[in-house]
PASEBA-1860 file (N, C-alpha, C; in nm, 3 decimals):
! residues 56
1> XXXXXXXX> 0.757/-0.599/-0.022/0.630/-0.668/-0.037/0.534/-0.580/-0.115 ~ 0.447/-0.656/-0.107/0.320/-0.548/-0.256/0.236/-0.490/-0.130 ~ 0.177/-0.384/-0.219/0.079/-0.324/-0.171/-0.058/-0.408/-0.169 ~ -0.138/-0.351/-0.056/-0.320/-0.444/-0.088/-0.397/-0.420/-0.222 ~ -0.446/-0.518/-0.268/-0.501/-0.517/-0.369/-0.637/-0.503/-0.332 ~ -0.694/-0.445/-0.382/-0.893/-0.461/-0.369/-0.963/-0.439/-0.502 ~ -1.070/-0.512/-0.490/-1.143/-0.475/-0.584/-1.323/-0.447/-0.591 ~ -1.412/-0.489/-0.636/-1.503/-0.397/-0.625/-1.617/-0.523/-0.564
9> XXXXXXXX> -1.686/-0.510/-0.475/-1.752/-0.372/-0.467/-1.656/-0.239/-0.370 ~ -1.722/-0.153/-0.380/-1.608/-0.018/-0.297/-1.646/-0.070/-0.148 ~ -1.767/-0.135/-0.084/-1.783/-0.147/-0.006/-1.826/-0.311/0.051 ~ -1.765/-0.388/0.112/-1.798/-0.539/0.172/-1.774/-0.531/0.317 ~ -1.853/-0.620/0.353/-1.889/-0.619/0.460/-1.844/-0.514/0.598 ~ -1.894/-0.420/0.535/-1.883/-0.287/0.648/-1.760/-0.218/0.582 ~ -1.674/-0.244/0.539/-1.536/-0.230/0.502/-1.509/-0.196/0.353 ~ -1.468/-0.046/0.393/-1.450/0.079/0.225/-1.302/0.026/0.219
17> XXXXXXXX> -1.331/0.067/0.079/-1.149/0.062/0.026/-1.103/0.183/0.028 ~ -0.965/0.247/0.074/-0.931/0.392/0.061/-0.980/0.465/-0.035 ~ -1.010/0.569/-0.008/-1.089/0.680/-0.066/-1.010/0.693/-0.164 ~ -0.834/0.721/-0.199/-0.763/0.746/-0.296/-0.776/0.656/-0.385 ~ -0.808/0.545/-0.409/-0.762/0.430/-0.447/-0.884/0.453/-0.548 ~ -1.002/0.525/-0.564/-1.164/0.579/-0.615/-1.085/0.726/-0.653 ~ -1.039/0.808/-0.633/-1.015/0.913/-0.686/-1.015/0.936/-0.845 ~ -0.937/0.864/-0.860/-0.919/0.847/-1.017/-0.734/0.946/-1.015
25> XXXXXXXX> -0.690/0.952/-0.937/-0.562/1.093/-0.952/-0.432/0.963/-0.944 ~ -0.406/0.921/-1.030/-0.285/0.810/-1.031/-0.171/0.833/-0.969 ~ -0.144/0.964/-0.972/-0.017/1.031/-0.920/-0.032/0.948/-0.741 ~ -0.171/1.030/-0.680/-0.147/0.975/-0.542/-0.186/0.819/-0.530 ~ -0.251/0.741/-0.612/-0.271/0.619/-0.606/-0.089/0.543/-0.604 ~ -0.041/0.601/-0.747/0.096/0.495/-0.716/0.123/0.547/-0.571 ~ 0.189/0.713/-0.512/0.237/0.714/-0.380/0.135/0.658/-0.253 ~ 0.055/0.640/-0.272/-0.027/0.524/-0.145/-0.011/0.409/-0.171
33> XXXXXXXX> 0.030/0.337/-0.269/0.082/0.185/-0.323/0.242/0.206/-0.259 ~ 0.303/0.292/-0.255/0.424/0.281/-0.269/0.396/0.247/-0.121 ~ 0.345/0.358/-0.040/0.351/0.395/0.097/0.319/0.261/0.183 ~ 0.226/0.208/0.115/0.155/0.088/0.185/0.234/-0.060/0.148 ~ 0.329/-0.065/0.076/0.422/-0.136/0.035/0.552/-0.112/0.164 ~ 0.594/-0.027/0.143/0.700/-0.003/0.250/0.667/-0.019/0.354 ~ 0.521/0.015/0.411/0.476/-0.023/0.539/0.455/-0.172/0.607 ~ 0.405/-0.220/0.484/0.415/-0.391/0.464/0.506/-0.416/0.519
41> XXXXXXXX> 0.656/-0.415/0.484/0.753/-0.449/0.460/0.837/-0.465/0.534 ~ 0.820/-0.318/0.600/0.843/-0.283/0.737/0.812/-0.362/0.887 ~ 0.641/-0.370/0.834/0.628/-0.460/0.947/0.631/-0.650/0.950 ~ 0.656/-0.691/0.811/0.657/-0.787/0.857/0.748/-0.822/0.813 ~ 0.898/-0.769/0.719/0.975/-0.820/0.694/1.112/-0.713/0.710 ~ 1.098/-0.675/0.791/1.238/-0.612/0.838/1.352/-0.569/0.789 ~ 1.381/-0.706/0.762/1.507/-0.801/0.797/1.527/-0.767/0.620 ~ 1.426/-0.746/0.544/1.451/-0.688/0.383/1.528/-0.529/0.347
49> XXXXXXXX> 1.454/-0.466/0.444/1.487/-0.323/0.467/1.644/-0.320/0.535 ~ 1.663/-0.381/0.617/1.805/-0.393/0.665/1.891/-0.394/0.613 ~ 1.857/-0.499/0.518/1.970/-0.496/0.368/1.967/-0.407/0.272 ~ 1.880/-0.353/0.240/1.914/-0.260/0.188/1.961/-0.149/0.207 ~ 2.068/-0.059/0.106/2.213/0.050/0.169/2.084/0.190/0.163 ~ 1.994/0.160/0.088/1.896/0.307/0.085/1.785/0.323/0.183 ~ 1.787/0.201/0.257/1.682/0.195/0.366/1.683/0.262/0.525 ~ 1.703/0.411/0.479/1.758/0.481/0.596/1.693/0.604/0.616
END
C-alpha cells in the first residue's frame, strides 16, 4: 500500500505533518515513505506480505 500523502498547510486542525517530510533531506523522506508503506500494509493487508518470499 502507499504511504500518507499530505499537503500544505504544515499544520490543520491541530494536526502537524511529520517533521521529516519539511526537512528538505530526501534520503530520509523516501525511508519514512518506505517505512510508513510497509506499516500500512502490514496492518491492514497482511495477507500481501504473506505472499511475498522476501517478507521475512
Amino acid at each position: 500500500l502507499e504511504h500518507p500523502h499530505y499537503t500544505r498547510p504544515q499544520e490543520f486542525e491541530g494536526r502537524q505533518i511529520p517533521e521529516v517530510l519539511v526537512s528538505g533531506n530526501h534520503k530520509k523522506i523516501a525511508a519514512w515513505r518506505r517505512a510508513e508503506s510497509e506499516r500500512l500494509t502490514r496492518e491492514r493487508r497482511p495477507d500481501l506480505l504473506a505472499a511475498h518470499p522476501l517478507a521475512k
